[in-house]
C-alpha positions as CSV (number, residue, x, y, z in Angstrom):
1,X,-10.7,1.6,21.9
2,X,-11.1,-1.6,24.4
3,X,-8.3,-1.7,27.1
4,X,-7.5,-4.9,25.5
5,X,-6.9,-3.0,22.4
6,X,-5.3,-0.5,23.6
7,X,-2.4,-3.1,24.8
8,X,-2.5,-4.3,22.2
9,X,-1.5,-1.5,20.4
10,X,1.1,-0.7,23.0
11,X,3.0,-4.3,22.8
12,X,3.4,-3.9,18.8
13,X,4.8,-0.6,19.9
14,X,7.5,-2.7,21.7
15,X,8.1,-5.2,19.0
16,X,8.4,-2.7,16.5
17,X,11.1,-0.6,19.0
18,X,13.0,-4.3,18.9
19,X,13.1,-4.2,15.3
20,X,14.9,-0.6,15.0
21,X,17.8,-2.3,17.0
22,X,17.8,-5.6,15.1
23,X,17.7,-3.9,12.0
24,X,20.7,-1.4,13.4
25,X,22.9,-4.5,13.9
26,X,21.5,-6.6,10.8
27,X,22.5,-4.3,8.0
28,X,26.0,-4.6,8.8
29,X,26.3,-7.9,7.6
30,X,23.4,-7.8,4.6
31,X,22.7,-5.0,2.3
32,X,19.8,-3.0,3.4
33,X,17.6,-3.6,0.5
34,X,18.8,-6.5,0.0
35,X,17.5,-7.7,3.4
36,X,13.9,-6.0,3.2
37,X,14.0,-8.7,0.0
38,X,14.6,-11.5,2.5
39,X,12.5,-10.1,5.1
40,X,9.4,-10.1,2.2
41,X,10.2,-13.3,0.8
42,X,9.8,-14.9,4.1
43,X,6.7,-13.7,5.4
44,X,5.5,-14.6,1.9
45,X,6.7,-18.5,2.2
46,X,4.8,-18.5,5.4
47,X,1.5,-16.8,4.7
48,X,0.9,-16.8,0.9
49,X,0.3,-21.1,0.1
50,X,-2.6,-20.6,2.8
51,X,-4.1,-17.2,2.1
52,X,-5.7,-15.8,-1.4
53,X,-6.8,-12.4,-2.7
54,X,-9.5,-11.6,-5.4
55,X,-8.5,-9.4,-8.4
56,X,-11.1,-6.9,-7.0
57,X,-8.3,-6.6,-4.3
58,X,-4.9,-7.0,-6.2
59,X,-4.5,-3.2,-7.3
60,X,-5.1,-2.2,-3.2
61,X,-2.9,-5.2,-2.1
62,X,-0.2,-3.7,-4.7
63,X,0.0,-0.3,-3.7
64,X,0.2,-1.1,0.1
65,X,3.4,-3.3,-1.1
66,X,4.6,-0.4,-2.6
67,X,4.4,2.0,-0.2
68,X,4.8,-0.6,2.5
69,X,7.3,-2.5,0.7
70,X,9.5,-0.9,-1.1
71,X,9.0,3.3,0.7
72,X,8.5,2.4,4.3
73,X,11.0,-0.3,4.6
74,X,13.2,-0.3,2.2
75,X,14.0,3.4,2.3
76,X,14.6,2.8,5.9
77,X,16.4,0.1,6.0
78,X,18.5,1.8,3.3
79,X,18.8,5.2,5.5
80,X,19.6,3.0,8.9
81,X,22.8,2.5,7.5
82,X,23.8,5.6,8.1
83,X,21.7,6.8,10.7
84,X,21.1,6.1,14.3
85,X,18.9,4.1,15.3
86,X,17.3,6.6,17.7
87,X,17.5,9.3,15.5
88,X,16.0,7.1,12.9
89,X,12.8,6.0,15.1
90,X,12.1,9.5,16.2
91,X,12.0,10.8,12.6
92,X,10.2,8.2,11.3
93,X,7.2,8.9,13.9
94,X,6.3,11.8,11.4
95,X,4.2,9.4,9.8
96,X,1.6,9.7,12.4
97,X,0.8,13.3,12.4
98,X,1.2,12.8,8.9
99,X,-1.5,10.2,8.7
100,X,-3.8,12.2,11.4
101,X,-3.4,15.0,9.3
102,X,-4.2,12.9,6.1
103,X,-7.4,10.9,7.6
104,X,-8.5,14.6,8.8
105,X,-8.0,15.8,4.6
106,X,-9.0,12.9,2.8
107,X,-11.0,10.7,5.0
108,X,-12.8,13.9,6.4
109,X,-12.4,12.0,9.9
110,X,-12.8,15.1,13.4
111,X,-9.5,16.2,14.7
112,X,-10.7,19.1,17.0
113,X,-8.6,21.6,18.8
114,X,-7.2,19.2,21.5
115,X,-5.7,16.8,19.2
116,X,-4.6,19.7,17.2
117,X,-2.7,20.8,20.3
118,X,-1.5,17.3,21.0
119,X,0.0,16.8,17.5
120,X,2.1,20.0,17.9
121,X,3.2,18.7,20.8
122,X,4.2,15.5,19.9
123,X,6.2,17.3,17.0
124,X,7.7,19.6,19.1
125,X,8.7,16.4,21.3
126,X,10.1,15.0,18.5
127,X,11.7,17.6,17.3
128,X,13.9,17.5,21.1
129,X,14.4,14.1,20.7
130,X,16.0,14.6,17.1
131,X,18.4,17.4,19.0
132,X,20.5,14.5,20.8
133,X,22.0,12.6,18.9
134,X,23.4,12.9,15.9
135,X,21.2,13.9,12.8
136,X,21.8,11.9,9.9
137,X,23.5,12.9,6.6
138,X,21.2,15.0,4.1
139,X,20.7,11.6,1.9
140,X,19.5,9.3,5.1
141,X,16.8,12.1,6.2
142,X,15.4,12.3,2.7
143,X,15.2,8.8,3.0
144,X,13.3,8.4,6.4
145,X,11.3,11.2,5.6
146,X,9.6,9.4,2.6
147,X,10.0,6.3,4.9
148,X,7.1,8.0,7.4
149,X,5.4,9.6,4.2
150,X,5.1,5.9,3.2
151,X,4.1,4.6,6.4
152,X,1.3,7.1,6.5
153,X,-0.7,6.6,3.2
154,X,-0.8,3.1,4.3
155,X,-2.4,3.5,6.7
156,X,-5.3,5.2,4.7
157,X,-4.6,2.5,2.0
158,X,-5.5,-0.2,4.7
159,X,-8.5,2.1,6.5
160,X,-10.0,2.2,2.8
161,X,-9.2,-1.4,1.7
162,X,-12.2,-3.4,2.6
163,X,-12.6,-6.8,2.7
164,X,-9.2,-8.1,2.9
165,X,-7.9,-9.7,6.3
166,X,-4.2,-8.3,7.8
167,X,-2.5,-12.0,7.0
168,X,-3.8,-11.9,3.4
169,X,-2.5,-8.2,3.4
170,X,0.7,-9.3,4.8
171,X,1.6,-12.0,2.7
172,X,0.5,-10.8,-1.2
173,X,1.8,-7.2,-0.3
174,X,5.1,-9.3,1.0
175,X,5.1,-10.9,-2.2
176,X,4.6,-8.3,-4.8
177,X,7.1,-6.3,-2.6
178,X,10.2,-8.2,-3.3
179,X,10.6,-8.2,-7.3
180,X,10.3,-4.1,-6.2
181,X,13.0,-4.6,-3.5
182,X,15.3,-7.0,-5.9
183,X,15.5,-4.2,-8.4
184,X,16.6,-1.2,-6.2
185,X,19.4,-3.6,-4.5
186,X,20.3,-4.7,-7.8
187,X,20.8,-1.1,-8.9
188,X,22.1,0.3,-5.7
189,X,23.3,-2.8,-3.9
190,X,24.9,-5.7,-6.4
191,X,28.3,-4.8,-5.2
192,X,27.7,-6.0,-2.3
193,X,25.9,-9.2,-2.7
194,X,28.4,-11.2,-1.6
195,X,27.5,-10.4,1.9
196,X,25.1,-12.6,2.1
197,X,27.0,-15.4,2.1
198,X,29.4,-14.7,4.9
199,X,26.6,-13.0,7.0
200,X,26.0,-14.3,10.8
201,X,23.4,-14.4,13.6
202,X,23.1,-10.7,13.7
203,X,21.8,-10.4,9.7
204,X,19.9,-13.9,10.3
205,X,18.3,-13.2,13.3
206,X,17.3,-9.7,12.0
207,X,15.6,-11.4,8.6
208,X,13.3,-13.8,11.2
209,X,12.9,-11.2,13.5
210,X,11.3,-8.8,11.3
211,X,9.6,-11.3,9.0
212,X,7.6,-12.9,12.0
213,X,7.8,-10.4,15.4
214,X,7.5,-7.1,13.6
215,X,5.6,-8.1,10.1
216,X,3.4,-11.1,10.8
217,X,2.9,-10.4,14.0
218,X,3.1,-6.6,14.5
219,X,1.8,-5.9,11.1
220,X,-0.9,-8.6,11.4
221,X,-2.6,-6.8,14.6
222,X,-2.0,-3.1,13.7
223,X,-4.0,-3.8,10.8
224,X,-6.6,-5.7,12.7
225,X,-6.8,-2.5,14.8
226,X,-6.9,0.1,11.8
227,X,-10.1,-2.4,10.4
228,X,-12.0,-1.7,13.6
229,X,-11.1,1.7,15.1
230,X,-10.8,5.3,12.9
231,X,-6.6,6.4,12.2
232,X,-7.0,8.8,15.1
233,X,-7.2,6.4,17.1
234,X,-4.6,4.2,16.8
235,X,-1.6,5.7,15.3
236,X,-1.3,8.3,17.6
237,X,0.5,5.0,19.8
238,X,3.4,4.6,16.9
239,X,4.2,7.8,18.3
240,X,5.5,5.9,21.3
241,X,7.9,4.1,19.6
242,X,10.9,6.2,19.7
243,X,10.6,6.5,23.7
244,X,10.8,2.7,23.5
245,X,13.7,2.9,20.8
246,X,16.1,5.2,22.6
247,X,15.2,3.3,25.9
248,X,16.4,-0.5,24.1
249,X,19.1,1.4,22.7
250,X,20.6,2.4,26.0
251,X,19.6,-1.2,27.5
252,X,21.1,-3.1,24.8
253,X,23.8,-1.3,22.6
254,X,25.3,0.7,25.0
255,X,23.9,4.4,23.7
256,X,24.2,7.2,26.1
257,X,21.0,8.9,28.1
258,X,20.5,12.0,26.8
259,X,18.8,14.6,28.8
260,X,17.7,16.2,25.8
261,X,16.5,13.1,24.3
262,X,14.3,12.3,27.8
263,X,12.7,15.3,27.7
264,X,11.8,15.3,24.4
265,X,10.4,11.7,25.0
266,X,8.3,13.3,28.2
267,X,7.0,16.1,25.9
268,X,6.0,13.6,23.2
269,X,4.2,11.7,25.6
270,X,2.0,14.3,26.9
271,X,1.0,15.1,23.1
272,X,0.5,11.7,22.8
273,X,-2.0,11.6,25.9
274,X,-3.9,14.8,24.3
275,X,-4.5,12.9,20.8
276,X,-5.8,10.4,22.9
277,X,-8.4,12.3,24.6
278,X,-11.5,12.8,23.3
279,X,-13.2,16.1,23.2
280,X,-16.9,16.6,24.5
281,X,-18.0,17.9,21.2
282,X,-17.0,15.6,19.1
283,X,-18.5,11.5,18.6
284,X,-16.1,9.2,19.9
285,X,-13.6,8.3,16.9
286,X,-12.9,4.9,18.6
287,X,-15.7,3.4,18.2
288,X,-15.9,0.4,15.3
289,X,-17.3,1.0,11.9
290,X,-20.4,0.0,11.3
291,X,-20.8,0.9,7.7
């Protein structure tokens, strides 16, 4: 990729890294599925009146809000309840090898032993990250663990989906998320509805931040990326983002440095920097599509 792109890439990171925190501190005053709803239904006010979608692309444009929707977000909003945040953002990064691995199976796109290595690094990383804090409760890891799973077939949904611009993805995919969202906080949540109303800046602030920094914004360029440059080359970043979560979280909310955690963030790294490097025998996987 373009060392524009690559920043890119890197500052959605950050935004995303945000969101983990603001979420942490949001669903304490809304009900997690409950809030992915509001989250939806907001991006949707803002993008849908200006953006349209053909039927040719309404059955792509309704999976992605399903496993966008209603498995990535939802499930982890719904597992961040009982989960730390850190915990929650290194877990989650299983969706890249996940995707790599998935774009190597389906997509038949070159993986090659150096990324190979990298990706069992990265896990291993990740794996000594999980070690410091606290692992969640049996329920909340199922959860995040289909959260990732989620995360990753989107991002072959999207790679496959052509014609059909990140906003427009955004906003219909917003859309036909939320009757999805309504109906598991209905089932799981309606108890607690009432939260709503008595919620402050922290459950506010979380539904703008993550409708417009991490959705419209984030969203809107890591799509833009995935329509130019192959999987391989782009989500090996996400990987990043629980460095960036565990270093906000000690920032802003007070969580303790962890030496295990730091090294586990250093190991990932380097895994992440092998990914990234092309081998000589293989064409360069960053280059746009041209089909």
């Amino acid at each position: 990729m373009p060392f524009t792109h690559k920043l890119l890439a890197l500052a959605v990171i950050g935004v995303w890294a945000l969101n983990m925190i603001a979420v942490k501190l949001g669903i304490a005053e809304i009900p997690p599925m409950m809030m992915s709803a509001l989250r939806f239904t907001l991006v949707s006010v803002l993008l849908c009146p200006v953006l349209r979608i053909t039927r040719d692309q309404f059955l792509g444009v309704l999976l992605v809000s399903f496993t966008f929707g209603t498995m990535h977000f939802g499930l982890l909003f719904a597992a961040l309840a009982n989960s730390e945040a850190g915990t929650s953002a290194v877990i989650i990064q299983l969706g890249a090898p996940i995707a790599t691995v998935l774009a190597c199976l389906v997509l038949k796109e070159p993986l090659g032993k150096v990324r190979l290595a990298g990706l069992l690094v990265s896990v291993a990383g990740i794996g000594l990250i999980a070690a410091g804090p606290t692992l969640p409760p049996p329920l909340s890891l199922v959860l995040l663990l289909a959260s990732a799973t989620g995360w990753a077939v989107t991002n072959l949904i999207v790679k496959e989906l052509k014609g059909v611009r990140p906003m427009t993805m955004m906003g219909w995919s917003s859309l036909l998320a939320i009757p999805q969202l309504l109906v598991m906080s209905w089932i799981f949540e309606s108890d607690r509805w009432w939260m709503v109303t008595t919620a402050g800046w922290h459950g506010w602030f979380c539904v703008v931040y993550s409708a417009i920094g991490s959705s419209i914004i984030g969203y809107g360029i890591w799509y833009w990326l995935l329509q130019r440059h192959s999987i391989n080359a782009v989500v090996p970043y996400s990987m990043l983002n629980p460095l960036l979560t565990v270093a906000f979280g000690i920032l802003l909310i007070g969580d303790d440095p962890s030496p295990v955690k730091m090294i586990g963030a250093l190991v990932m790294v380097a895994g992440v920097a092998l990914i990234l490097r092309r081998p000589r025998n293989l064409p360069d996987p960053t280059l746009p599509d041209t089909a």
